[in-house]
N, C-alpha and C positions, 0 to 999 in steps of 0.2 A: 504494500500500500504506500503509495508516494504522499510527501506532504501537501496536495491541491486535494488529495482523495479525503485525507485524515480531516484537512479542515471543511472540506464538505459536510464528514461527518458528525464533527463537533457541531456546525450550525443546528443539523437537522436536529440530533438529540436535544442541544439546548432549546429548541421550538418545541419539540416534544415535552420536553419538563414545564414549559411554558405553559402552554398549553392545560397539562394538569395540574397545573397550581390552580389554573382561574376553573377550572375546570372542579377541579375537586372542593375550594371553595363555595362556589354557587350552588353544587347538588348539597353539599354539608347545609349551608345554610337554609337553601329549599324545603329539604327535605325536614331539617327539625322543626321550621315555621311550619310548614303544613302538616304537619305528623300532630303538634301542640294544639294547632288552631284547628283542627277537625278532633279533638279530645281524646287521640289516639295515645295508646299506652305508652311508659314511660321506655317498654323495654324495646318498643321498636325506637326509640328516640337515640338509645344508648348504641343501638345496632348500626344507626346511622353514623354516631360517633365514632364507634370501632370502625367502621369502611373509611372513612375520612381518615382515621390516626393511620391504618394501612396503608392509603393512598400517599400521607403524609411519609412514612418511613421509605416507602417507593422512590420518591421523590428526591429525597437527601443523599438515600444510596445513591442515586444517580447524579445529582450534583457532584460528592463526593468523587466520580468517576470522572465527569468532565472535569473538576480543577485538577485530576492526577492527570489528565490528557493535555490538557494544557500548560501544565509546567514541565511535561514533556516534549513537548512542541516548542515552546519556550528554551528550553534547557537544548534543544535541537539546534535549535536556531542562533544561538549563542557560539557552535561550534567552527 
């Protein structure tokens, strides 16, 4: 994989985490407001928050992975 490929990849992924941040956000919040405001149980409210904190740890791992891709790329580049 040459560096034009690598940083293609970088963009896509970080669009990708993008993406599920506002993503993950919006159904998080959606979903507890109308789960609350239709009188639904507490415990699907909680179920809503474990997918969120899931999505949420998704997300870090993958950040995570881009900043080690990019001070790789960095530290490349340097050479």
């Amino acid at each position: 994989m040459n560096r034009a490929q690598t940083e293609q990849a970088y963009a896509r992924k970080s669009r990708i985490v993008g993406l599920a941040i506002a993503a993950t956000v919006v159904v998080w919040y959606l979903g507890t407001t109308l789960v609350a405001g239709m009188g639904g149980q507490a415990r699907f409210v909680f179920l809503i928050d474990l997918a969120a904190l899931a999505a949420f740890v998704w997300i870090f791992v993958n950040i995570w992975r881009l900043l080690q891709l990019r001070r790789a790329l960095n530290s490349e580049e340097l050479r």
